[in-house]
C-alpha positions in Angstrom: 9.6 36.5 81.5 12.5 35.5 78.9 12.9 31.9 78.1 15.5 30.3 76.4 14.7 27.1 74.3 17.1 24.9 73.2 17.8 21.4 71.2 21.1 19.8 70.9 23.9 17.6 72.8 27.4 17.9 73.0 27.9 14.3 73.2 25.0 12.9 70.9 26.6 11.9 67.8 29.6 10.5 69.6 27.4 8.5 71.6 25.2 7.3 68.9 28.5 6.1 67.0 30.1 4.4 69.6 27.2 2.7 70.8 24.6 1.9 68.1 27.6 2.1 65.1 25.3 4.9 63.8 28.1 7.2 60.7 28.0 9.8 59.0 24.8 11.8 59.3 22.8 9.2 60.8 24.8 10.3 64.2 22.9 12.9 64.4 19.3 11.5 63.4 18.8 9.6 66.4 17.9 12.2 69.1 18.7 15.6 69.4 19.0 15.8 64.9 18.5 19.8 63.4 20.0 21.4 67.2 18.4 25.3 67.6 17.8 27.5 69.9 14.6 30.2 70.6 14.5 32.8 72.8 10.5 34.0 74.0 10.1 37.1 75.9 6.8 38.2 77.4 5.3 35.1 75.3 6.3 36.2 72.2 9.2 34.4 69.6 11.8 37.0 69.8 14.5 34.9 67.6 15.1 31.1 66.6 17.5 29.8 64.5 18.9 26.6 63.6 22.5 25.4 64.5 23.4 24.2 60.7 22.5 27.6 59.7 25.5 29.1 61.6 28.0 25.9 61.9 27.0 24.6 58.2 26.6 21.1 59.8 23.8 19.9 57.9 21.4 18.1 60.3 23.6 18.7 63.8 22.8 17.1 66.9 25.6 19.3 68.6 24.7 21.9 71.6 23.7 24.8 69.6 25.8 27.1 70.8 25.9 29.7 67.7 22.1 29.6 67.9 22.0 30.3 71.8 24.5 33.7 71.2 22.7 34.5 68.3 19.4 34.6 69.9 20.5 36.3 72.9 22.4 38.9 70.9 19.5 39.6 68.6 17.6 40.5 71.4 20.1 42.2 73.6 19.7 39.3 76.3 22.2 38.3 78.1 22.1 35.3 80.3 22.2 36.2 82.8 19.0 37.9 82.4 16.9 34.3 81.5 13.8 33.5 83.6 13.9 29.4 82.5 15.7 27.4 80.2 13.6 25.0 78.3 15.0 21.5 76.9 13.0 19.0 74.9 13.8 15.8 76.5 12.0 14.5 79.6 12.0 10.6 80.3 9.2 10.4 82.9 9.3 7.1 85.2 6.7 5.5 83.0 8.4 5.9 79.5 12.2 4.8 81.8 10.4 1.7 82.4 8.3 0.9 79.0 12.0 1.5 77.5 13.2 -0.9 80.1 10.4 -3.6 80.1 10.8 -3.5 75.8 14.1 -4.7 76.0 13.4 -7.7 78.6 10.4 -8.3 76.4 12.1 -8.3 73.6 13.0 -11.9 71.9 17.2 -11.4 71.8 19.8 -13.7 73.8 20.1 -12.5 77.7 23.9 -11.7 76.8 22.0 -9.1 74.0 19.3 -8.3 76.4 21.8 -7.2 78.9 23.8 -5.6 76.0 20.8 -3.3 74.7 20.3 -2.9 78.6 23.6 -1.3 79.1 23.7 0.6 75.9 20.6 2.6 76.7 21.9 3.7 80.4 25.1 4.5 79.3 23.2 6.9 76.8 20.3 7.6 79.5 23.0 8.6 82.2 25.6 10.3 80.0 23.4 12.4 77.8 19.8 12.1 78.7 19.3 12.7 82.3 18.6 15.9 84.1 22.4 15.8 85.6 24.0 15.5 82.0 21.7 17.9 80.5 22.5 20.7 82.9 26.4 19.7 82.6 26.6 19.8 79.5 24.8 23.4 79.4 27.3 24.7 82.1 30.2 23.2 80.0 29.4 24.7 76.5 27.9 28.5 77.9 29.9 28.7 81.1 27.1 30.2 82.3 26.3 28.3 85.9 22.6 27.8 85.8 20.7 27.2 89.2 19.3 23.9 88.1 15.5 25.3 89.4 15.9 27.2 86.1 16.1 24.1 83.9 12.6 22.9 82.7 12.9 19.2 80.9 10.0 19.0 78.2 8.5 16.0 77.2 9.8 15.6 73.7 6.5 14.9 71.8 4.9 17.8 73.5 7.3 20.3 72.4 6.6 18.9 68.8 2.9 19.5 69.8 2.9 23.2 71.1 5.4 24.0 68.2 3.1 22.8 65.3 0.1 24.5 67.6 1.8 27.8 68.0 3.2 28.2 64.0 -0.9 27.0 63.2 -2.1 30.0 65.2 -3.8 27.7 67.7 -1.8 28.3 70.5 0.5 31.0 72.4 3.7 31.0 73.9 1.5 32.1 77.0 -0.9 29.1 76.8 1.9 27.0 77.6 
């Protein structure tokens, strides 16, 4: 099985600017910061890289597509010939509505309330969501992936199985 991991949006640090007046570097330390790309075959890391080492954008939040053609080339992959693609950004139901239920809880104006509401599913809608993430994906290979073939990772655990995996503690496999 080859699987191709990836971090990074097209839209991110735009985003982050126009709606939370994030500049300069902090753009890209919202979500999405140091975009790369891994490529597993057979449960084993086959090549990984880092966006910034190929664009020399320190700290990119951009779709990481040097690192996506790099890994694929260093393994001969085309692909065509990927099993999954694996992103590390999954809002489940329950972390939509904690989001949700934080900003009515929180003690701001109804006019900021509504504000911080808006600002979140403009992001949510536009970058976030499974829709935007495949989009953007199509838009920056030009590869048309069957959507089946895209697995949305809860964020924290990709952090987890990444720290397991470099530890020894876990596989690729174990996934």
């Amino acid at each position: 099985m080859i699987v191709l991991g990836y971090n990074g949006f097209t839209r991110g640090a735009e985003l982050f600017g126009r709606l939370y007046g994030a500049t300069g570097i902090d753009r890209n330390l919202l979500v999405g910061h140091d975009a790369a790309a891994a490529l597993v075959i057979d449960g084993e890391v086959v090549a990984a890289v880092e966006e910034e080492r190929l664009s020399r954008v320190k700290k990119t939040a951009d779709f990481p597509e040097q690192a996506i053609r790099w890994c694929l080339d260093s393994a001969g992959v085309g692909l065509d010939e990927v099993d999954m693609v694996a992103f590390p950004w999954r809002f489940s139901p329950t972390v939509a509505e904690q989001m949700i239920a934080q900003i009515c809880g929180a003690d701001l104006s109804v006019a900021a309330k509504f504000d911080s509401l808006r600002r979140t599913g403009e992001l949510y809608t536009d970058m976030l969501s499974r829709e935007a993430v495949h989009g953007d994906f199509v838009r920056r290979t030009g590869h048309e992936l069957d959507p089946n073939k895209l697995a949305l990772v809860p964020h924290h655990l990709a952090h987890l199985m990444c720290g397991a995996y470099l530890a020894g503690g876990a596989t690729p496999r174990s996934w």
